[in-house]
N, C-alpha and C positions, 0 to 999 in steps of 0.2 A: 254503654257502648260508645264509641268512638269513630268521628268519620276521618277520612283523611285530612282534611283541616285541622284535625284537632277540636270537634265541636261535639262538645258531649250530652246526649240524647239517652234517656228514659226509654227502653226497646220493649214493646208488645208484638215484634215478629218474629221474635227467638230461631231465626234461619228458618224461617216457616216452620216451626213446630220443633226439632231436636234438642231445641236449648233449653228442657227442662230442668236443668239445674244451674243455669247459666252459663257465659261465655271464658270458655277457656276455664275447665273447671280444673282445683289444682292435682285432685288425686283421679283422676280422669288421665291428664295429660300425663303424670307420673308414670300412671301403670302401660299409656301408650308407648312412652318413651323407652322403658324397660324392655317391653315385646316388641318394640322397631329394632332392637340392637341384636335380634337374634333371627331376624327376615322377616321381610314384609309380607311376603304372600312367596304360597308353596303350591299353587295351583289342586292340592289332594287336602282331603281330610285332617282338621288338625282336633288337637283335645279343645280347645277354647272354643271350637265349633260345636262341641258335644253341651261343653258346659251353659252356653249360653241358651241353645235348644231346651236343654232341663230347665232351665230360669224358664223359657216362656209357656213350654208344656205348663211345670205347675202355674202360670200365672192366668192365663189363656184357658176360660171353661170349655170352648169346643176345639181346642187342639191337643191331639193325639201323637200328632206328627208334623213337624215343619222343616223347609227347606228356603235355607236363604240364599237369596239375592242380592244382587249390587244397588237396585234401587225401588222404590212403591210401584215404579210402570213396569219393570221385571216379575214385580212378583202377581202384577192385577194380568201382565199376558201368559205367566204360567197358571196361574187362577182358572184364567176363561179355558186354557186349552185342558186341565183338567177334569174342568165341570162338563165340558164336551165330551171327554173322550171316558168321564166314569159312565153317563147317564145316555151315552150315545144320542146324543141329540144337539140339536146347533144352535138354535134360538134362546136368548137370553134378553132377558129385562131389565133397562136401570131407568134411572132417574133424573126428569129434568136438575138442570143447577148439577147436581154430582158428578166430579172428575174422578174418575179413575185413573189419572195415566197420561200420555198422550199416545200409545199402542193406536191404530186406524179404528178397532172395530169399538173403543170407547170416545173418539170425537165425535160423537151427536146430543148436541144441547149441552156440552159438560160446564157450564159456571164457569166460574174462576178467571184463569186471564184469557181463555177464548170470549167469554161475557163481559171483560174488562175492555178489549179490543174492538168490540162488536163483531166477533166474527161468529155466528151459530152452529158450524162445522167448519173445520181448518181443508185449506185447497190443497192439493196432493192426495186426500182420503178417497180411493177409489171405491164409487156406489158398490159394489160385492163388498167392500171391507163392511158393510154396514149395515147391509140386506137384512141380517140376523140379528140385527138390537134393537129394541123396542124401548122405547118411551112412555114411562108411566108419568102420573104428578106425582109428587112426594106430599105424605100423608093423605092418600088420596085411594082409599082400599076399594074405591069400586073401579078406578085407572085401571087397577090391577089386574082384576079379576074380568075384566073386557079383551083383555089382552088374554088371557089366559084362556077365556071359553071359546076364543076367534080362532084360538094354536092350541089346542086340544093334544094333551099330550107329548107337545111336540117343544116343549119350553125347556132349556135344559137348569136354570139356575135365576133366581132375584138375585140382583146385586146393588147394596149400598153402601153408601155412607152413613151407619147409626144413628151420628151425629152432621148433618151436614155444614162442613167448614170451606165448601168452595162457592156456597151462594154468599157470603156472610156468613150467620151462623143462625143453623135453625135445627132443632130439639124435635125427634119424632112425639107423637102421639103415641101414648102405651098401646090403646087399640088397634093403632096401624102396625107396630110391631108384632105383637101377637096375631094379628090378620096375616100378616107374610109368611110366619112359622107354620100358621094353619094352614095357606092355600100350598105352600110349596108341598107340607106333608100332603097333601091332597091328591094332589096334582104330580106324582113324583118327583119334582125340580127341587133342588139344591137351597137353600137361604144361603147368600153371601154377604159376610159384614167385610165392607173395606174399612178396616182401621188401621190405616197406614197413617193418618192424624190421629186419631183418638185412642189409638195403644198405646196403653201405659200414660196416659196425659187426662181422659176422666175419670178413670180409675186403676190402680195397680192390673185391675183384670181388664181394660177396658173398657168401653161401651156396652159391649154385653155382661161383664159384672154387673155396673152401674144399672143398667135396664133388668136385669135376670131375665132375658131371651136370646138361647145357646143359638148359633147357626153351625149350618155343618161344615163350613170354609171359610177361613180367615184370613187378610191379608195386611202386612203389618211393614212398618219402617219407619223413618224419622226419628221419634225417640229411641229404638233399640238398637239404634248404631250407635247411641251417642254423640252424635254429631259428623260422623264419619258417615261415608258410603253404604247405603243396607237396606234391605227388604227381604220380608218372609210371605210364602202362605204358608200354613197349614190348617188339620182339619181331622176329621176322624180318621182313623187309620185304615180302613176298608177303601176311602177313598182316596189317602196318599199313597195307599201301595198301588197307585195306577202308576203313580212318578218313577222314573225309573235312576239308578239300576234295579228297582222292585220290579216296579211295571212295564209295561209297554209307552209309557207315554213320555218323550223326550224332554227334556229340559237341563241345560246346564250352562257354566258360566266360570270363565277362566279364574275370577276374584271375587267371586261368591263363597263367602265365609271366610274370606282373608283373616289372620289371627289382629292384625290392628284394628277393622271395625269390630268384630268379635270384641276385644278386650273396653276398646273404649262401649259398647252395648254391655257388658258384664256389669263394669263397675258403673254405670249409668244406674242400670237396676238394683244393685244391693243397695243403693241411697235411695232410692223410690223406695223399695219394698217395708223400709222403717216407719214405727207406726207413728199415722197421723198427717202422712205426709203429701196425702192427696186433701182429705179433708181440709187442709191448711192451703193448698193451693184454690181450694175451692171458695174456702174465708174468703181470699184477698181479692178471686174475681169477682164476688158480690159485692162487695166492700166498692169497686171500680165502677163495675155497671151501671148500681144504684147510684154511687157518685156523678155520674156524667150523665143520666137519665132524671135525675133530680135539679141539676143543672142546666140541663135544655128544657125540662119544662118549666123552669121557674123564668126563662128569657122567653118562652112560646112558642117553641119551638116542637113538633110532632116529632117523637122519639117509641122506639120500644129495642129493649134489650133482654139478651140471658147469657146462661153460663153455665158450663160444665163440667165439674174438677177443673184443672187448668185451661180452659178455655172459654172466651166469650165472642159475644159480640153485639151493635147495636145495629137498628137500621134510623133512618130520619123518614120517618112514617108510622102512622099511627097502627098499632099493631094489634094481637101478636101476630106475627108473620110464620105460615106453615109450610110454604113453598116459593118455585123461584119465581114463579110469576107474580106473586106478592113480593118479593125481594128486587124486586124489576122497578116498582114502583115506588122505591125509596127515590128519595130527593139528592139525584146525580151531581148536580151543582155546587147545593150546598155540602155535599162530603168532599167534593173539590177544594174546596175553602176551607173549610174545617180541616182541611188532611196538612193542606201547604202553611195554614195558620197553628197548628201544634205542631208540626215540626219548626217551623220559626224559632218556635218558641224550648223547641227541647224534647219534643217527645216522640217520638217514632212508632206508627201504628202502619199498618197496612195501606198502601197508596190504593186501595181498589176498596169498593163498597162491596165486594164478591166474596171476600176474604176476611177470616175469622184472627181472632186475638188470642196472644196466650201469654198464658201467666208464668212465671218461674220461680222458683224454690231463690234466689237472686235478691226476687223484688221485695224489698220493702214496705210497712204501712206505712213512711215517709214518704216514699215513691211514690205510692199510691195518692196518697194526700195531696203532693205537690200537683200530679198529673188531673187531678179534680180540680183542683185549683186553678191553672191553667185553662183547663177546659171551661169553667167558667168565664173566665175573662175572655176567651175566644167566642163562646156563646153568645154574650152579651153584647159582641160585635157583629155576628152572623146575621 
């Protein structure tokens, strides 16, 4: 990548997450440029909506049924108003560190650049917008279940990030995933995976591949537009025929399923879907992590990192790190320095310690190598 000066930079923020196959890819833009010449958007139904839906039905273990969006906060407040209006109930659970959106009833505690900012909830959120969201910790199955036995029956849906990429980057605990699938069956409330980052990015099937634990609503974007405008949920079909024109429950969107994001998400996906092609992504994030985690501790520096199919991330604190209050207490400072000292130098990572890295089908083991390298010599100045 390239900035306006002409200064070329080594990129680990792939447009926050859509540039899995890199920037400006050329049979991407081809096929956009093709279906730009015949309208951009028709406001109805088109076949490249249909087709693209089949790509993520078969990809996607618990989608049945999806309906896209123009973007991940479209598709997390058609989400919440479904999980409402299937299980008639209004209370719902997420996660410190976990962004969903900026929708009013997901800005409390969400990570990312409200935690970059210092701001803990954004001002304009009026208290009713948030009366009905509950804060658990992540990885933290007894958070959960205190919340749950205090609102007896009364929870409509869990909702997370599988994988969370707005604290930094933090990997559930199997136990805690399988605890959620349990209590929500319990307790009749909903499991929701946001993988509006991690669809199609840690595994072809996402996060729920990768872990093998189905939820019954999914919500997705970023990589499935291809770079372009987009977001989906879907989820088992009992519960998207709430959506209407099925259902009773409203939702729609004048350039949702436009044929240009449609097409650049098309051909996005038949280049994922070839075999090997996450595994390889997942090579070259270990290959980095370990790289730069082998590098800070050889200068002395407290380090811990992971990674997941195309994504990683590290913290500067001694780890592992399970949630955001642990994420909280990486070393502010020194990611300041480190952030402005490897872009100096050429390499472009996330300006925020909140925010997760990704990999692309692009990068090279050169890349990789030189950016280790780099990173050492910044280290050993830190």
């Amino acid at each position: 990548a390239w900035d306006v000066d002409e200064n070329k930079y080594i990129d680990y923020v792939g447009t926050w997450g859509p540039a899995i196959l890199g920037h400006a890819d050329d049979d991407v833009l081809a096929a956009v440029s093709a279906t730009m010449a015949k309208g951009t958007s028709f406001g109805a139904p088109c076949p490249l909506e249909n087709e693209l839906a089949k790509m993520v039905i078969d990809a996607v273990p618990s989608v049945e049924m999806v309906r896209f969006t123009n973007s991940g906060t479209e598709a997390c407040m058609g989400m919440i108003r479904l999980v409402r209006a299937f299980t008639n109930r209004e209370k719902v659970i997420k996660f410190e560190g976990c962004y969903h959106g900026h929708a009013d009833s997901f800005l409390v505690q969400a990570g990312s650049g409200v935690a970059t900012l210092g701001l803990p909830d954004s001002p304009g959120v009026p208290k009713s917008a948030t009366q009905a969201t509950y804060c658990a910790e992540y990885n933290n199955l007894e958070s959960v279940k205190a919340i749950m036995d205090a609102n007896k029956d009364e929870i409509a849906a869990i909702i997370l990030e599988p994988v969370v990429g707005n604290s930094g980057f933090i990997k559930p605990d199997m136990e805690f995933l399988e605890g959620l699938r349990k209590l929500t069956e319990e307790n009749g409330a909903l499991l929701v995976f946001d993988e509006v980052m991690t669809g199609f990015r840690v595994s072809y099937g996402g996060a729920q591949e990768y872990f093998g634990i189905k939820p019954d609503v999914t919500t997705m974007g970023k990589v499935i537009g291809g770079g372009l405008p987009v977001g989906a949920y879907g989820g088992r079909k009992e519960i998207m025929e709430m959506v209407a024109p099925a259902g009773p429950m409203y939702q729609a969107g004048t350039l949702s399923g436009n044929p240009l994001a449609m097409t650049a998400g098309i051909e996005t996906l038949k280049k994922l879907k070839q075999e090997g092609v996450h595994e390889e992504l997942e090579r070259k994030a270990k290959k980095l992590v370990d790289g730069i985690c082998e590098a800070a501790k050889k200068h002395g520096h407290a380090i811990s990192g992971d990674y997941a199919g195309g994504m990683f991330g590290w913290y500067f604190v001694e780890g592992p790190v399970k949630n955001f209050q642990e994420a909280a207490k990486s070393d502010a400072e020194k990611f300041g320095k480190w952030h402005r000292m490897m872009l100096e130098r050429g390499v472009y990572l996330a300006p925020s310690l909140y925010e997760a890295g990704f990999m692309s089908m692009a990068h090279t083991d050169e890349d990789i190598e030189k950016t280790i390298a780099i990173a050492d010599e910044v280290l050993s100045q830190l």
